[in-house]
C-alpha positions in Angstrom: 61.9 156.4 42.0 61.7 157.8 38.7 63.8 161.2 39.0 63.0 162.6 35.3 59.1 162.3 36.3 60.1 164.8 38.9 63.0 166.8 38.1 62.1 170.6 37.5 64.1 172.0 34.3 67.5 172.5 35.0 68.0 174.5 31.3 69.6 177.3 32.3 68.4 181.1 30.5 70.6 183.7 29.4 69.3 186.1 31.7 70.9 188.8 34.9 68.3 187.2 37.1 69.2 183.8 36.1 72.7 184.7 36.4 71.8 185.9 40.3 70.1 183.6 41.1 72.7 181.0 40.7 75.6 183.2 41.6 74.4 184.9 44.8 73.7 181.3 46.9 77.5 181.0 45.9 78.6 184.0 46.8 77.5 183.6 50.4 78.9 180.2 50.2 82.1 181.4 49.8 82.0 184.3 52.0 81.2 182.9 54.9 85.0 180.5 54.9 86.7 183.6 53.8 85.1 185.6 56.7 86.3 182.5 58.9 90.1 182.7 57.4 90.1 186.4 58.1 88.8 185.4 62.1 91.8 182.9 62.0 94.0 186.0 61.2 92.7 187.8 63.6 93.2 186.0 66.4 96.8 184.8 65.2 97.1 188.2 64.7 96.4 188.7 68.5 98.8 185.9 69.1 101.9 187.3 67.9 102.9 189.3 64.7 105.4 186.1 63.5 101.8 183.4 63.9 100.4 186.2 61.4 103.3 185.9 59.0 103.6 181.8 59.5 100.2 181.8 58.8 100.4 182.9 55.1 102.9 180.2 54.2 100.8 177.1 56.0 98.0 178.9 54.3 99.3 179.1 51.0 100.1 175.4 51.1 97.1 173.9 52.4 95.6 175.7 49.6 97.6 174.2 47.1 95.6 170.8 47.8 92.5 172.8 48.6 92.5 174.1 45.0 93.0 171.0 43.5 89.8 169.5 45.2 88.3 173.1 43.8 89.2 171.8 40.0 87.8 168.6 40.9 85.0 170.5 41.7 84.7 172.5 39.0 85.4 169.6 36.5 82.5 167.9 38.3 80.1 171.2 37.6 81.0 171.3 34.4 79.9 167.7 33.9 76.9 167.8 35.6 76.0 171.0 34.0 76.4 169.2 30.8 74.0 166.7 31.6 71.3 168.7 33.2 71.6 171.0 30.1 71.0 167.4 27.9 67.7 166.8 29.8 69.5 163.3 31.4 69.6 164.0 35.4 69.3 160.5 36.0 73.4 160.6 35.3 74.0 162.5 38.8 73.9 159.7 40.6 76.5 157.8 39.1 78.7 161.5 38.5 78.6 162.4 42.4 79.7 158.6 43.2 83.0 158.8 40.9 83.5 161.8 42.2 83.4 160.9 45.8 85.8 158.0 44.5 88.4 160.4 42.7 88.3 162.9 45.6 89.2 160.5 48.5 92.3 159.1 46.2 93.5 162.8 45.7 93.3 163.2 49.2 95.1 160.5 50.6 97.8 161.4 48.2 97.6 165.1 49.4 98.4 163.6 53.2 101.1 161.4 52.2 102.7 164.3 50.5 102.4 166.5 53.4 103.5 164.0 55.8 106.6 162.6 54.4 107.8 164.8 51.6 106.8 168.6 52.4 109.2 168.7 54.9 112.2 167.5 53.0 111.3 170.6 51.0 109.9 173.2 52.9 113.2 172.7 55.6 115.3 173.5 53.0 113.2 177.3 51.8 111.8 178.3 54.9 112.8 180.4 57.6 114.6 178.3 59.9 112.6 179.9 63.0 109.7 179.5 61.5 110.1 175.9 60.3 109.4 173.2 63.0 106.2 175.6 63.5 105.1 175.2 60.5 105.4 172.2 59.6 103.6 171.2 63.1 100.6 173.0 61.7 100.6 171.7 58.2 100.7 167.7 59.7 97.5 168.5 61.8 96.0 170.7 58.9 95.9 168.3 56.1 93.8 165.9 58.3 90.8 168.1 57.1 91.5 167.5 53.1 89.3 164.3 52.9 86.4 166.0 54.6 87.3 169.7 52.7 86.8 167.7 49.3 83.6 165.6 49.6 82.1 168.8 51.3 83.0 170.1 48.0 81.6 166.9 45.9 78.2 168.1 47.7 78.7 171.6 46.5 79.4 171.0 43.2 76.1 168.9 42.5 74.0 171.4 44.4 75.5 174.1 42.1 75.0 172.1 38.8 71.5 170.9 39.7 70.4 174.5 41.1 69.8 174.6 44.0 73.1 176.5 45.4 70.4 178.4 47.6 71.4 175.5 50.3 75.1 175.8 50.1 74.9 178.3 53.2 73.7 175.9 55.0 77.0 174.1 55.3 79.2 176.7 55.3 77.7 178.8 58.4 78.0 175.9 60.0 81.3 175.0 59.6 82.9 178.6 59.6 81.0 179.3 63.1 82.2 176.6 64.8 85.7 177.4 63.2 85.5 181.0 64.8 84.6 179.6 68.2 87.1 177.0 68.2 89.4 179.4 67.2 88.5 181.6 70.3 88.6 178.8 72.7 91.6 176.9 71.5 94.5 179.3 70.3 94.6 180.8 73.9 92.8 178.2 75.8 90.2 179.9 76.9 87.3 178.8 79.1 89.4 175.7 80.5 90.1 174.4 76.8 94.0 173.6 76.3 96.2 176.2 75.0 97.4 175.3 71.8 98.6 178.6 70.3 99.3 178.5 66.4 98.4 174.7 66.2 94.8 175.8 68.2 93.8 177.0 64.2 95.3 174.1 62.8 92.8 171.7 65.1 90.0 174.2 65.0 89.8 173.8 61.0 89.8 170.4 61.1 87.1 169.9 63.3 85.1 172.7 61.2 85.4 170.6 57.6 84.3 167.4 59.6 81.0 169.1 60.4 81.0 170.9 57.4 80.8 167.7 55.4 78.3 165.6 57.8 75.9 168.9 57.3 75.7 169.2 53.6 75.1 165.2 54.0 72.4 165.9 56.1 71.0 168.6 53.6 70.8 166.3 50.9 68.9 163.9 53.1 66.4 166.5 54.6 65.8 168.3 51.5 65.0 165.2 49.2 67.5 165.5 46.5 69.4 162.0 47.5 66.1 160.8 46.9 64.9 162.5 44.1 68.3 161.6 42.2 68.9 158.1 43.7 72.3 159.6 45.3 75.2 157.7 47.2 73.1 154.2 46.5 76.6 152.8 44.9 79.8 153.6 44.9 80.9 150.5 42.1 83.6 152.3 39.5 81.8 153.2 36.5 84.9 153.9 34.0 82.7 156.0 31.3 81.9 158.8 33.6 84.9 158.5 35.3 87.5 159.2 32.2 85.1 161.9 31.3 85.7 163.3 34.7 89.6 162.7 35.0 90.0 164.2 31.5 88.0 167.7 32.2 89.5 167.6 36.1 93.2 166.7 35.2 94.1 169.6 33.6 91.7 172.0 35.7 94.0 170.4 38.9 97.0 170.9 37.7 96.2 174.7 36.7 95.1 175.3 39.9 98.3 173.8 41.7 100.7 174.9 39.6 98.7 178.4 40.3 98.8 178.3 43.9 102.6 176.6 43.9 103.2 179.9 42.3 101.9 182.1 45.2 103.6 179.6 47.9 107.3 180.4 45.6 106.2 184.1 45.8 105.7 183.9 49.7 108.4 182.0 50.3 110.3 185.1 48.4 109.0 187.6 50.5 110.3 185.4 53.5 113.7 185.3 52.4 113.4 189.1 53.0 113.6 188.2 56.5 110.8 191.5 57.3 108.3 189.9 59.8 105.7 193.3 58.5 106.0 192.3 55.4 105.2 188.8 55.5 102.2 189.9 57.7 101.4 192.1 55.2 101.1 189.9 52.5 99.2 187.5 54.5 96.4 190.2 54.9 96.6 190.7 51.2 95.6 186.7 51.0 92.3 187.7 53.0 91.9 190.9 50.6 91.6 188.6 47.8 89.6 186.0 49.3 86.9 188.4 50.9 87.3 191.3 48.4 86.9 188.5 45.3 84.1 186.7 47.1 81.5 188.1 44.0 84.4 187.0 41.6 85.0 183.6 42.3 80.8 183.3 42.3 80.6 184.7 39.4 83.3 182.4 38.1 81.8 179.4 38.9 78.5 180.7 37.5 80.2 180.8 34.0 81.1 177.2 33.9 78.0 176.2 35.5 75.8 178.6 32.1 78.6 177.8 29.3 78.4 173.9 30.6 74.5 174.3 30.3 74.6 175.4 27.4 76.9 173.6 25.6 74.7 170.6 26.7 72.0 172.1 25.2 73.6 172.9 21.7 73.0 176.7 22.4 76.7 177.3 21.6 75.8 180.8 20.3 74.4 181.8 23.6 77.6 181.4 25.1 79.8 184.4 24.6 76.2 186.8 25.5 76.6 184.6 28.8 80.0 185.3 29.6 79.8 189.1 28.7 76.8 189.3 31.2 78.3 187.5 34.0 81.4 189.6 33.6 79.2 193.3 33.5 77.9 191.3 37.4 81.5 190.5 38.5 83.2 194.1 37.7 80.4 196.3 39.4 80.4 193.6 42.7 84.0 193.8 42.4 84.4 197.1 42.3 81.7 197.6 45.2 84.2 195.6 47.6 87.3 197.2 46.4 85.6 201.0 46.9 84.9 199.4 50.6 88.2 198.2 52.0 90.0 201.3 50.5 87.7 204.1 51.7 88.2 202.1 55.4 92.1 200.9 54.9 92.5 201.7 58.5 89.3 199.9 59.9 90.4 196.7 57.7 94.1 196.6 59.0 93.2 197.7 62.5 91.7 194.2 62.8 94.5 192.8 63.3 96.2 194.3 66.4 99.1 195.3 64.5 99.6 199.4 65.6 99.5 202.1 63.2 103.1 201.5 61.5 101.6 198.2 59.9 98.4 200.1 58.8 100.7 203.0 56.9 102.9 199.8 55.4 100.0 198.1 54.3 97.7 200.9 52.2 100.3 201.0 49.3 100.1 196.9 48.8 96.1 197.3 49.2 96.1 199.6 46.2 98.0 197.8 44.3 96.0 194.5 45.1 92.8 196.4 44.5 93.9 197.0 41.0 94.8 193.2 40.4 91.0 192.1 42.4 89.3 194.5 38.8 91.5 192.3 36.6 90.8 189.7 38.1 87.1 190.2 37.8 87.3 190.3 34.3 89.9 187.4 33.4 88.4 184.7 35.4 84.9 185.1 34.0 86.5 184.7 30.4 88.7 181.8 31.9 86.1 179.4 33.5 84.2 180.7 30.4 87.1 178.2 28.5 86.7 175.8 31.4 82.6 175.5 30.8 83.5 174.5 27.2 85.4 171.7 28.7 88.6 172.6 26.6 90.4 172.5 29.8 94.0 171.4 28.2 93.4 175.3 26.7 92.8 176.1 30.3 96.3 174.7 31.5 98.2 176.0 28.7 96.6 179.9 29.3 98.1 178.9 33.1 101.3 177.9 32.2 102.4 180.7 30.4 100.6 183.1 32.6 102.6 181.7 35.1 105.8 181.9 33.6 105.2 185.8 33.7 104.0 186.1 37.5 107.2 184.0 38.1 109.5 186.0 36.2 108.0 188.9 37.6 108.3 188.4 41.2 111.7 187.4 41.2 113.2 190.5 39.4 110.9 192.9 41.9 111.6 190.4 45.0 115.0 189.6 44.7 116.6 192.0 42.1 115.2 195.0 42.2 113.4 194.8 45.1 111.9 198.3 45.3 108.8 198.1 47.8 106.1 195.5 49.2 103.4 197.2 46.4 105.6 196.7 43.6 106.0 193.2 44.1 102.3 192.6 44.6 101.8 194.4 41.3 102.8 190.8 39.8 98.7 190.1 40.5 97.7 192.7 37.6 100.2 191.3 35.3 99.2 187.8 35.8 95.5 188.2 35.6 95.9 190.5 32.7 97.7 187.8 30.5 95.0 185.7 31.7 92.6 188.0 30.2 94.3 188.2 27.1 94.3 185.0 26.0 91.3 183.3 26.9 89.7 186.3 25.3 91.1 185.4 22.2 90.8 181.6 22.5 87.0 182.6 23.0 86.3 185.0 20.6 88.2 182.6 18.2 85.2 180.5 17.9 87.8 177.1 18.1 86.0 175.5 21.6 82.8 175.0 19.1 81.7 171.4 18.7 81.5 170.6 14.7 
């Protein structure tokens, strides 16, 4: 079948609706897993207060390798955008099958790691009570990665290509079935085993298994395997593949050195030995994931529009593009933070944890609040730097960004520890740097193609 015959346009316009109409689908994308971590929470929460703490550190980690499938995907958005913007679909085919390739290798790798050298490491930082549960979760956790990143793959094209209004699909799926798994597995209800803190671990897995068999589905059902000749071959094609691997390296090792960075700052508020405050800090994970839902849409909406564009030599649309995405992300942003802190105590009360935890917790929610509007603003610029595929800049910007969250947190953390919201405070100072310099690698002009 000849896909360019029936390929609608996939140039993208600098317009708000345009802008919407890509980033809402996403939004609800995302929303819906971060609605599911915040039911795992919950019910751990219900478990005991030390499952609630343990489950910040396991979910810290498994986000390490989440997040480096999530600059896969990015890298792969990126480079279908760049196509589709060129007017040359009939390149998806060949760009989803690398990527599928790329993405089981990464993940393989991710299990090996987790299997034989996380614990050599994480024995010697961790709380030596919480440990051997830990680690138990994190070996039955990272069976999901393979099926977490081509669940992603299937994202990422539906993104690029524009039709993100089926990315739901997939992701009420899999976070339903998470919650009720959840529910039936962590105390064993309705004659299923009682598995306590690993019940998550098993009810995850089982969730990104289905996950990826339904976006496979959606692609079959709605036509689009057809229409763009997908997962015919899988035979290495090494153009598209360098071109992937050197947009995705970087992007990866931003993202892992970003989230190694939390999993060092959770692992400092461990050493505290203060079960609240690890507790704490673990709500503050769902704070950002369901508080910077619009964010991270609106995010991935700027690489998908700079990408576009850049493919179709409209390089002086791109900073107009940004600067309207960002206007969208503030006043989303700013929508969610007003919510959670008008009802602090309806948010904490969620978790079972009595009102001494809710009065603990309203300080660091502040604080974190202040870091989500930040944030809103320096990771539209930054995946603005990713869309014009300059991701080396993107690393760099992360490195030294990095190097002041770290610096940070350990002078509040272990020097002058002072309170729980003063150390979360390292969020605004990190996202701020961010700010700063991608804004100025942007506004330089440099990313421009001669």
């Amino acid at each position: 079948m000849d896909s360019t015959a029936t390929t609608p346009d996939l140039k993208v316009k600098v317009t708000y609706k345009q802008i919407l109409t890509i980033a809402l689908p996403i939004t609800l994308a995302i929303l819906i897993p971060q609605i599911n971590m915040l039911t795992n929470s919950i019910f751990l929460g219900d478990l005991s207060t030390e499952a609630l703490g343990n489950a910040g550190i396991t979910g810290v980690f498994y986000l390490i390798f989440a997040v480096a499938g999530h600059g896969l995907n990015n890298a792969l958005q990126a480079v279908f955008s760049r196509y589709a913007g060129s007017d040359n679909p009939e390149a998806f085919k060949t760009i989803l099958s690398q990527g599928i390739r790329i993405s089981l290798q990464f993940a393989v790798a991710g299990i090996l790691i987790t299997w034989f050298i996380a614990p050599l490491i994480l024995q010697q930082v961790a709380d030596p009570k919480a440990y051997p549960e830990e680690i138990s979760f994190l070996k039955i956790r990272i069976m999901g990665l393979p099926f977490l990143f081509l669940f992603q793959m299937g994202n990422a094209f539906l993104v690029a290509s524009l039709n993100s209004r089926y990315l739901m699909i997939g992701f009420i799926c899999e976070a339903g079935l998470n919650i009720l798994l959840d529910y039936l597995l962590i105390k064993g209800r309705h004659g299923f085993p009682v598995m306590g803190f690993n019940g998550a671990a098993v009810a995850s897995v089982i969730s990104e298994v289905v996950g990826m068999i339904v976006v496979l589905i959606v692609l079959y059902r709605t036509g689009l395997k057809k229409q763009y000749g997908l997962l015919k071959t899988f035979v290495y094609n090494r153009i598209i593949t360098k071109e992937i691997l050197k947009i995705s390296a970087p992007l990866m090792l931003q993202y892992v050195i970003s989230v190694t960075t939390w999993l060092v700052f959770f692992l400092l508020i461990e050493g505290l030995h203060d079960e609240t405050a690890k507790a704490i800090s673990n709500t503050m994970r769902n704070v950002f994931g369901l508080t910077g839902v619009f964010v991270w849409a609106f995010a991935s909406t700027t690489n998908v529009m700079v990408s576009n564009l850049m493919g179709q030599k409209r390089e002086d649309k791109v900073l107009e593009a940004i600067t309207k995405t960002m206007l969208l992300s503030v006043g989303f942003c700013l929508a969610m933070c007003l919510l959670v802190n008008i009802f602090p105590t309806v948010f904490f009360g969620l978790f079972g944890q009595g009102p001494a935890f809710v009065q603990k917790g309203i300080p660091v929610l502040r604080v974190v609040s202040m870091g989500l509007m930040v944030m809103s603003i320096a990771n539209i610029w930054l995946n603005g730097v990713t869309g014009t595929a300059k991701t080396r800049v993107n690393l760099m910007i992360e490195i030294v960004a990095i190097s002041v969250y770290l610096i940070y947190s350990w002078y509040f953390v272990k020097v002058n520890y002072t309170s729980l919201a003063m150390a979360w405070s390292n969020e605004v100072v990190y996202w701020f740097s961010i700010f700063i310099m991608s804004f100025i690698y942007l506004r330089s002009g440099k990313w421009k193609t001669k």
